[in-house]
C-alpha positions, -999 to 999 in steps of 0.1 A, spaced: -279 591 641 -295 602 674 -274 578 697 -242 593 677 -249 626 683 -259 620 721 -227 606 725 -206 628 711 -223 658 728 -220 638 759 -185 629 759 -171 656 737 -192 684 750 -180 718 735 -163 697 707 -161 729 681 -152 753 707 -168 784 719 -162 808 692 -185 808 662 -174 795 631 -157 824 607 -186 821 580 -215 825 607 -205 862 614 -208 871 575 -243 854 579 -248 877 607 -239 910 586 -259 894 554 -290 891 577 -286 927 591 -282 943 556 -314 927 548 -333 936 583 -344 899 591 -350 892 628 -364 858 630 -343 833 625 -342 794 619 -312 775 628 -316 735 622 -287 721 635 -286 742 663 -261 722 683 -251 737 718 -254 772 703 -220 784 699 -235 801 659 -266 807 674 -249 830 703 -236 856 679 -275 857 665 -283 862 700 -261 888 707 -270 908 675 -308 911 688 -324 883 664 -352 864 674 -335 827 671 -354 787 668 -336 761 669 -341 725 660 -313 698 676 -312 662 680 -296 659 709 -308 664 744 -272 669 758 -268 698 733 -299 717 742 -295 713 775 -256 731 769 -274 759 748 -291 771 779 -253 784 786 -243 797 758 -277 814 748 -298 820 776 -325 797 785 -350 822 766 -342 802 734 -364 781 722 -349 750 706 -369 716 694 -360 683 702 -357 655 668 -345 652 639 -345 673 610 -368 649 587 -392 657 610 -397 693 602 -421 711 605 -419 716 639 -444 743 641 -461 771 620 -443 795 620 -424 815 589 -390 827 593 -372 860 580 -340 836 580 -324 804 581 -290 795 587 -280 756 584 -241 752 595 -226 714 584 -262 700 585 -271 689 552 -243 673 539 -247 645 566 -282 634 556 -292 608 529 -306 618 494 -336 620 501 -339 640 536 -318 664 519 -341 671 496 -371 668 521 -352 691 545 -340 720 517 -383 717 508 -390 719 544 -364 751 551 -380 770 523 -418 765 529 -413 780 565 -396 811 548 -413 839 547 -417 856 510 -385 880 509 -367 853 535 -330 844 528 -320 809 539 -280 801 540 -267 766 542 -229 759 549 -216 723 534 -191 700 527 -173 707 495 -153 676 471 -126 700 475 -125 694 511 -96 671 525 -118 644 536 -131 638 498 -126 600 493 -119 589 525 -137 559 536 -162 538 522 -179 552 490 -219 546 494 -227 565 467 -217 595 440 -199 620 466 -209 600 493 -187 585 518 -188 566 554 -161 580 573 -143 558 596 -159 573 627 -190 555 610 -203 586 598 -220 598 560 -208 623 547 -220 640 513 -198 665 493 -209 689 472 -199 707 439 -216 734 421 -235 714 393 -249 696 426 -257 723 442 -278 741 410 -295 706 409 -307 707 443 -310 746 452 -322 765 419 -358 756 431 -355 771 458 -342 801 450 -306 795 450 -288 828 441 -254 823 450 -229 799 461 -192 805 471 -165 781 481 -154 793 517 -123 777 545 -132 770 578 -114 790 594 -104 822 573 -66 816 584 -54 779 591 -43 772 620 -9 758 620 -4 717 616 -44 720 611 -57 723 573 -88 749 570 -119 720 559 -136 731 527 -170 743 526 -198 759 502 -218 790 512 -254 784 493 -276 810 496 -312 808 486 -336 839 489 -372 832 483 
């Protein structure tokens, strides 16, 4: 997964664009309301949700696999930030507890068992009162079925990549131990752009 994700950052570069995604400023305001300022964001990518956390005065960590990326998010969010280099399944990456965590398209392209590992990992480094948020893939999204089935919801995609879509009975099995207390099917974005379906998502919100 490492080489894939090198690659793509390396040929696509800014591949999402520069703009957040529509759900990450609701994260924002839900974080706010709630006064957390140290935030977690596995996934990190080259920052373009992380810059909106920035922006808004949090504290942000980031974890990202590939080099090429964190070396873009010095652009977008100031060199200041401090993002690790690896992989997810090898969290922790340090001590600390965060007031937050916000995971955008992350856990839905891991295997069984990291996701597990990984939604374990997220919650022991949240600190008691902590909210994590995790944005994934729903079976409602258009991409449901497409490619080769590996496994119940589980699919390689043609570009080689595994994808896992949830639903909500999946999502109480996975979340309610870790303090799942709500879940919402979202569209990314908020208002389709034309010729372009919005992709469908779940907002999963755990608070500890």
């Amino acid at each position: 997964m490492t080489e894939f994700w090198e690659l793509s950052f390396r040929n696509n570069k800014a591949m999402w664009g520069e703009e957040p995604a529509d759900v990450t400023k609701n994260i924002v305001k839900l974080f706010r309301e709630h006064d957390l300022k140290n935030i977690l964001i596995p996934g990190f990518g080259y920052g373009r949700n992380a810059r909106v956390f920035t922006e808004q005065g949090f504290d942000v960590t980031g974890i990202e696999i590939s080099k090429t990326a964190i070396a873009m998010a010095g652009e977008y969010c100031g060199h200041d930030v401090n993002v690790f280099h690896g992989p997810v399944s090898d969290m922790p990456f340090d001590e600390e507890m965060y007031d937050g965590i916000f995971c955008y398209a992350l856990v839905h392209l891991l295997s069984d068992e990291d996701r597990l590992k990984f939604i374990r990992d997220c919650y022991e480094q949240l600190q008691p009162g902590g909210i994590m948020v995790f944005v994934t893939l729903s079976v409602n999204d258009a991409r449901y079925g497409k490619g080769i089935l590996l496994s119940e919801n589980r699919f390689r995609s043609n570009h080689g990549v595994e994808l896992f879509f949830y639903d909500s009975a999946v999502i109480s099995k996975e979340f309610t131990a870790y303090g799942l207390v709500g879940m919402q099917e979202i569209s990314e974005p908020e208002n389709p752009i034309p010729g372009k379906p919005s992709q469908k998502f779940w907002t999963i919100i755990c608070e500890k």
